[in-house]
Rosetta silent file (secondary structure, phi, psi, omega in degrees, C-alpha in Angstrom):
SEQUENCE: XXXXXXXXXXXXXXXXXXXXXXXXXXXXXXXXXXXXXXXXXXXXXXXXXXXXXXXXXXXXXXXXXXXXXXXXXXXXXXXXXXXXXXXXXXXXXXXXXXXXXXXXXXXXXXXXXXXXXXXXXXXXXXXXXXXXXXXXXXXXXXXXXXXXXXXXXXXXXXXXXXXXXXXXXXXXXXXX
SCORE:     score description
SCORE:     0.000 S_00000001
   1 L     0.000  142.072 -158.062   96.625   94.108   67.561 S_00000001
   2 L   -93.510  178.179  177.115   94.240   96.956   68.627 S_00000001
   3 H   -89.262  -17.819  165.638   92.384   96.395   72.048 S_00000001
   4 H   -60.376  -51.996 -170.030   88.776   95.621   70.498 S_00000001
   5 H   -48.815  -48.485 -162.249   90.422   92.886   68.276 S_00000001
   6 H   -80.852  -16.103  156.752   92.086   91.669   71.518 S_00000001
   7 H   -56.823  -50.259 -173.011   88.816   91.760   73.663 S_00000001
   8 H   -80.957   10.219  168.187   86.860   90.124   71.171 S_00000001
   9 H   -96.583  -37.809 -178.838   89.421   87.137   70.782 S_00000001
  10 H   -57.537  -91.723 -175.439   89.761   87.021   74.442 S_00000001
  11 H   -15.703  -51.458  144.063   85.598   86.104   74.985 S_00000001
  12 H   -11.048  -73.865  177.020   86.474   83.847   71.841 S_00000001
  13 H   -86.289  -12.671  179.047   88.583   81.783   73.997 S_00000001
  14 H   -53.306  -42.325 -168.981   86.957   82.303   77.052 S_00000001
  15 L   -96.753   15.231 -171.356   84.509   80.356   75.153 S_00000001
  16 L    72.543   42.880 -163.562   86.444   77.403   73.595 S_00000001
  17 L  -100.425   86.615 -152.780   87.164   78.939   70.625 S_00000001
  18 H   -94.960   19.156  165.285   90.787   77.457   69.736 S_00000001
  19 H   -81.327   -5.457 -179.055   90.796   79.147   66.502 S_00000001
  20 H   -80.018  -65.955 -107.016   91.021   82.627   68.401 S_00000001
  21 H  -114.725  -40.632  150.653   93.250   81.401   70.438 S_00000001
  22 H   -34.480  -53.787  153.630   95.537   80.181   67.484 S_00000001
  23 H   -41.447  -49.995 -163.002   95.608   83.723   66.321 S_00000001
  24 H   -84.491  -18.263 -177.343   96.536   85.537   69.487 S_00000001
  25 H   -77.350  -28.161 -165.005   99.719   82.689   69.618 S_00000001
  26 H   -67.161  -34.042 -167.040  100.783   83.114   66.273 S_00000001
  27 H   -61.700  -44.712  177.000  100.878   87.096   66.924 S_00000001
  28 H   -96.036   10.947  157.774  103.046   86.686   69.936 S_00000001
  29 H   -47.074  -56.683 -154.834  104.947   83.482   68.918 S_00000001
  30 L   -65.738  -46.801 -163.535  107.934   85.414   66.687 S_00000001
  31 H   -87.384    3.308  171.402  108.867   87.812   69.849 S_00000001
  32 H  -109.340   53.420  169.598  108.574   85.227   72.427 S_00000001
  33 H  -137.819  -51.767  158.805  110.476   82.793   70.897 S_00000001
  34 H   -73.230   -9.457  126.241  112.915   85.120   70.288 S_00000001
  35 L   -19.316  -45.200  148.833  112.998   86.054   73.972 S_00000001
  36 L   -70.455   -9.871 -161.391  113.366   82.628   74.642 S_00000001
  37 L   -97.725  -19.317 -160.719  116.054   82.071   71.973 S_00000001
  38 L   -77.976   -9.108 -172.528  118.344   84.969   73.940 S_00000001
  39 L  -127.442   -2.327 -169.203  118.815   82.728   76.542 S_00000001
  40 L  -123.188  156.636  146.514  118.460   79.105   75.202 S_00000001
  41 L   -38.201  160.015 -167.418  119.475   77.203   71.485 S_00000001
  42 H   -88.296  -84.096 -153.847  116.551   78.209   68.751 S_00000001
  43 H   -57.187  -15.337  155.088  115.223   74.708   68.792 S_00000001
  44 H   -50.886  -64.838 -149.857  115.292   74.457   72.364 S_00000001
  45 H   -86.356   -1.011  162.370  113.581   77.639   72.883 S_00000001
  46 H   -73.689  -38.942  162.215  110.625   76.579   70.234 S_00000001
  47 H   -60.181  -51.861  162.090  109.880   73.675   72.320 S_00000001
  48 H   -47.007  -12.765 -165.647  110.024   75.839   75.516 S_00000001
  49 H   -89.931  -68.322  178.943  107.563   78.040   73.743 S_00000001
  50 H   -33.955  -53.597  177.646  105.430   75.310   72.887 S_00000001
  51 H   -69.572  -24.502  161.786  105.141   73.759   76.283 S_00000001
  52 H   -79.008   -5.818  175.331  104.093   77.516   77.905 S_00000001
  53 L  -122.262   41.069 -168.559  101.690   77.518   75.686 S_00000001
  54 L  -129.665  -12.631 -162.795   99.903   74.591   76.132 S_00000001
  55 L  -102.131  -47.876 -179.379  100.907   75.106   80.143 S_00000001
  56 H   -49.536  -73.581 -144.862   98.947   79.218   79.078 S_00000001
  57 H   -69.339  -50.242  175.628   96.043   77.616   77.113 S_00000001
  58 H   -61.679  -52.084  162.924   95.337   75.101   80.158 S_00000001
  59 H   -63.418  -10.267 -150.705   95.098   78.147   82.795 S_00000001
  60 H   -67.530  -61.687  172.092   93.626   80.709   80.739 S_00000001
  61 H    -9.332   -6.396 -166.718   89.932   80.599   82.763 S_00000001
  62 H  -108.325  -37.794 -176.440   91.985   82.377   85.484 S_00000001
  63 L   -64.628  141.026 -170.969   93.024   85.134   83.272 S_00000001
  64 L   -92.591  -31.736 -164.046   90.858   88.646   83.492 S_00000001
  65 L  -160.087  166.473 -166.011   92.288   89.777   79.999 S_00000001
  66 L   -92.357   47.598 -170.136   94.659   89.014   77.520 S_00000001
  67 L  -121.454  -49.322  169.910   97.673   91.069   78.892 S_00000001
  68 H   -74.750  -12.502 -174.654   97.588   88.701   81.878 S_00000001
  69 H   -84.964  -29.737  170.637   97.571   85.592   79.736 S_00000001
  70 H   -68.918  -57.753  172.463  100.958   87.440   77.820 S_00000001
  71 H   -41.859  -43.413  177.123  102.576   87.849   81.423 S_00000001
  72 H   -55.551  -48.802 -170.317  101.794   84.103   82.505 S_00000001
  73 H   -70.114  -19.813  174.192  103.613   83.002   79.142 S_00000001
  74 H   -80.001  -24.707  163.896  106.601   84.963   79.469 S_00000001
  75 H   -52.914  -80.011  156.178  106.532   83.679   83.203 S_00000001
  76 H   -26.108  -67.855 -168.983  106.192   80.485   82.582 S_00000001
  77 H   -59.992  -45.372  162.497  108.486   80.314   79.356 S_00000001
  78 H   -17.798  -85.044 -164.517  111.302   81.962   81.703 S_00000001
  79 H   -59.867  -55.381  167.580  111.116   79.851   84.593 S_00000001
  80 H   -39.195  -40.616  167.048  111.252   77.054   81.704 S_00000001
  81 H   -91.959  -47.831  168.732  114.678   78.149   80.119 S_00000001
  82 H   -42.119  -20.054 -152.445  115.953   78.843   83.516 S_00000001
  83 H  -100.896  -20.433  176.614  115.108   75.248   84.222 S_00000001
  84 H   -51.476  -52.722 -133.442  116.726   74.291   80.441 S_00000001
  85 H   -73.913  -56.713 -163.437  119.831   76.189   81.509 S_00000001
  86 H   -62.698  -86.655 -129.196  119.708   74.302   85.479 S_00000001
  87 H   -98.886  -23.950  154.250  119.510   70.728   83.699 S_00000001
  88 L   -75.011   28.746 -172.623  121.864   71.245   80.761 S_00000001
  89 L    51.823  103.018 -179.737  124.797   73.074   82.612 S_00000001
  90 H   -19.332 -102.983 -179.952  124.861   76.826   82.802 S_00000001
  91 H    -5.255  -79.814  178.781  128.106   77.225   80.687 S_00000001
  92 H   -62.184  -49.131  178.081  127.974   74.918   78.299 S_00000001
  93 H   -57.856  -38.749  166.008  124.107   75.388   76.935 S_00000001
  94 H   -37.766  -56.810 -155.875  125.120   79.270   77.104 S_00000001
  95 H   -67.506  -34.969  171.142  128.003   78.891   74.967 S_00000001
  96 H   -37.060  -46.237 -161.834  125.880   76.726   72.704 S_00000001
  97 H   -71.988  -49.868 -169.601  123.230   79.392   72.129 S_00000001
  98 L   -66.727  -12.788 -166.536  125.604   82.192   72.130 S_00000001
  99 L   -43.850  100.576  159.557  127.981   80.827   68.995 S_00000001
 100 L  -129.298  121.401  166.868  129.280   84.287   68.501 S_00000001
 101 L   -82.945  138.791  164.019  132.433   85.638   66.764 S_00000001
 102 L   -31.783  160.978  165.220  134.315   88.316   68.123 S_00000001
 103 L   -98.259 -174.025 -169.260  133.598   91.383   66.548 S_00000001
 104 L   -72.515 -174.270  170.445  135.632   93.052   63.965 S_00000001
 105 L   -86.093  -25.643 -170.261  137.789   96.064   64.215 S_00000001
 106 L   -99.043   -3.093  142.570  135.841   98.039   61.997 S_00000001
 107 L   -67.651  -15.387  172.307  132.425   97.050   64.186 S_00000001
 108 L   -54.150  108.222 -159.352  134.135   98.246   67.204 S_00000001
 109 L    77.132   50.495 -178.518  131.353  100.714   68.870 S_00000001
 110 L  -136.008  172.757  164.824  128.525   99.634   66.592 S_00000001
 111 H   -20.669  -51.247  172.389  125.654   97.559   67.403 S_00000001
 112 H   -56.789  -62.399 -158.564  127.823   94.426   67.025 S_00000001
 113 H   -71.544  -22.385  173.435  129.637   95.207   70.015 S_00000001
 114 H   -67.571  -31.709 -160.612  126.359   95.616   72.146 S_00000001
 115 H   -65.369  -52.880  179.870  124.846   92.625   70.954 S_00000001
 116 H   -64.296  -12.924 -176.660  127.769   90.591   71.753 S_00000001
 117 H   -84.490    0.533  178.388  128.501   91.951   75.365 S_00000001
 118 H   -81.679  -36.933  154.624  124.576   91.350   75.849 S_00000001
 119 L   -13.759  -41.250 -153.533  125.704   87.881   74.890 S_00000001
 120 L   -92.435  -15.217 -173.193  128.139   87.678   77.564 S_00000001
 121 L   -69.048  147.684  154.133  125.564   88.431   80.483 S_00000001
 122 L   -19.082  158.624  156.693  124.213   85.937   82.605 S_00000001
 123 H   -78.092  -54.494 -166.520  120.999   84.462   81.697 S_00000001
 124 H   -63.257  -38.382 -171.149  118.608   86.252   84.202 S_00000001
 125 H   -45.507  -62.266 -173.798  120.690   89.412   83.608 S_00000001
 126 H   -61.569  -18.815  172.443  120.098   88.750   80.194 S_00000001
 127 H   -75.166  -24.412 -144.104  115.987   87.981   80.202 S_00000001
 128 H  -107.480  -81.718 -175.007  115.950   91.475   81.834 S_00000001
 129 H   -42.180  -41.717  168.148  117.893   93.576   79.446 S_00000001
 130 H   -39.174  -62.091 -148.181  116.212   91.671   76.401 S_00000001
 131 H   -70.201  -35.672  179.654  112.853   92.428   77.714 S_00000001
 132 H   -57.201  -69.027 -165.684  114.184   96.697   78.274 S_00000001
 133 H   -82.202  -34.863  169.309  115.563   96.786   75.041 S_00000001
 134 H  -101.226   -2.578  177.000  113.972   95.083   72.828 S_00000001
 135 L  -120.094   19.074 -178.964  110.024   95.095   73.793 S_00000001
 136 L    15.713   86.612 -179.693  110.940   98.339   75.715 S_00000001
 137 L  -103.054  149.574  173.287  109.156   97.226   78.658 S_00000001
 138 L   -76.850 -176.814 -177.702  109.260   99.087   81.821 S_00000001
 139 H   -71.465  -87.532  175.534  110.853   97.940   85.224 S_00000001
 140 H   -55.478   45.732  108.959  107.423   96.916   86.822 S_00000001
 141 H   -85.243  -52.930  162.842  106.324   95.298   83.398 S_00000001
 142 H   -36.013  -63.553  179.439  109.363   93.327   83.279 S_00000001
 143 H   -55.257  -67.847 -163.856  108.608   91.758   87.350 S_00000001
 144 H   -40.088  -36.727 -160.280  105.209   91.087   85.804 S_00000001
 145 H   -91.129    2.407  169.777  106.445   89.149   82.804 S_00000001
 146 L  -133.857   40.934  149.804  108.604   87.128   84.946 S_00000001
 147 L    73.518   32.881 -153.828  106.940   86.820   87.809 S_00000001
 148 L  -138.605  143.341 -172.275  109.762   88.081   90.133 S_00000001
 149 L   -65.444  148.263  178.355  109.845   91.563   92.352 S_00000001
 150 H   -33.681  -50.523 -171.352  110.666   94.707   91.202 S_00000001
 151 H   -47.991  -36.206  173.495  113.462   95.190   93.211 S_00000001
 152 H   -66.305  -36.125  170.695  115.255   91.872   91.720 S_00000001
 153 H   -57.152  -57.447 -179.191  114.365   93.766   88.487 S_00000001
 154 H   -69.567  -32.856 -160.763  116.832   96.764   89.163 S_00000001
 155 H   -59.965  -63.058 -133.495  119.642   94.621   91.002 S_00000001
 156 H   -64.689  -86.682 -173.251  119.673   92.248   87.696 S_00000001
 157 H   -11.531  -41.622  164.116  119.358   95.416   85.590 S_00000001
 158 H   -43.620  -70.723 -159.065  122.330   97.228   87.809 S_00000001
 159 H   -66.704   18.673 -156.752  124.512   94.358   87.467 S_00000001
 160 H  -120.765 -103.022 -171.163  123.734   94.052   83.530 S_00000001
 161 H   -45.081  -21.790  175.377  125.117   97.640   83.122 S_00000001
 162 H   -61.303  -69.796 -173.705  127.587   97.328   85.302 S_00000001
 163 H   -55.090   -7.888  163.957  128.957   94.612   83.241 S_00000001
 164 H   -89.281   -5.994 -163.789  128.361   95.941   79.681 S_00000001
 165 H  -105.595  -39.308 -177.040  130.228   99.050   81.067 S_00000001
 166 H   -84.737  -18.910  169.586  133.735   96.931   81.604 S_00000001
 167 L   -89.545    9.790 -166.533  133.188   94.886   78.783 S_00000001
 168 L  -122.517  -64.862 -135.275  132.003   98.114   76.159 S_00000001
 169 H   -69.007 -107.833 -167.745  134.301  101.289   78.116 S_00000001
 170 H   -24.988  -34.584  175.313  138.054   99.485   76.597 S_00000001
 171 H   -76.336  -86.597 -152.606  136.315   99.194   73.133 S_00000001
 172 H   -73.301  -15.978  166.465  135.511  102.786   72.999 S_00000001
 173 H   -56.299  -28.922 -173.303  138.999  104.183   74.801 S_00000001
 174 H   -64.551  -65.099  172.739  140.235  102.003   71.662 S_00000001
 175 H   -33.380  -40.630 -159.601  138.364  104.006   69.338 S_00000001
 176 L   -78.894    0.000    0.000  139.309  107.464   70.852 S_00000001
């Protein structure tokens, strides 16, 4: 969406316009949902979606533009699957979400093996790396979109690679 379209949609809703407003969710629904899905079950994380954006839609008067109203909802939707994770037991809703087969021998060092050790991370670890890899967000865009300091950004981000390096490193000695 260019930034006139996304001005004039903002002023839209600014003004109680909730077909505008319909618009700018549908555009960012598919990658925040999936975003939400990396760390929760898919029907889980459509309901989490829903509820930030009815929790978004209620604050938006606060917002100066609609790049802060995209930060609140990934903020918001976060702190919401962390809180999924918190009342349905870390472990088990992970494993749930995660229903992954090892991969094969002949995927060993392909894509398949990243996806699954990004599988294997933590949840916060994993809201981090998601946001890096797949919306190629910066460090300080990431602490925006979840509301949490930079600094918290690199640790999780450290300890992410560290842990993709012992679970990826034996898969490629295998290869050689």
């Amino acid at each position: 969406m260019d930034q006139r379209r996304e001005q004039a949609l903002f002023r839209q809703i600014q003004q109680g316009d909730t077909s505008a407003a319909d618009e700018v969710l549908a555009e960012w629904n598919g990658q925040f949902v999936g975003f939400l899905a990396k760390m929760t079950p898919f029907p889980e994380a459509q309901d989490i979606a829903q509820e930030s954006y009815i929790v978004m839609i209620q604050k938006f008067h606060r917002f100066s533009n609609l790049e802060h109203a995209k930060r609140f909802l990934y903020k918001a939707g976060y702190r919401k699957a962390i809180d999924f994770i918190r009342r349905a037991g870390k472990k088990r809703a992970v494993i749930e979400a995660l229903s992954y087969t090892e991969p094969s021998a002949q995927a060993i060092g392909s894509a398949d093996d990243l996806y699954y050790a990004v599988n294997q991370l933590p949840p916060k670890e994993k809201a981090v790396v998601m946001l890096r890899l797949q919306q190629d967000l910066s460090h300080r865009e990431i602490a925006a979109h979840l509301g949490i300091p930079i600094g918290t950004v690199l640790y999780r981000m450290h300890r992410a690679v560290r842990a993709l390096r012992t679970v990826l490193e034996p898969e490629l000695r295998r290869e050689l």
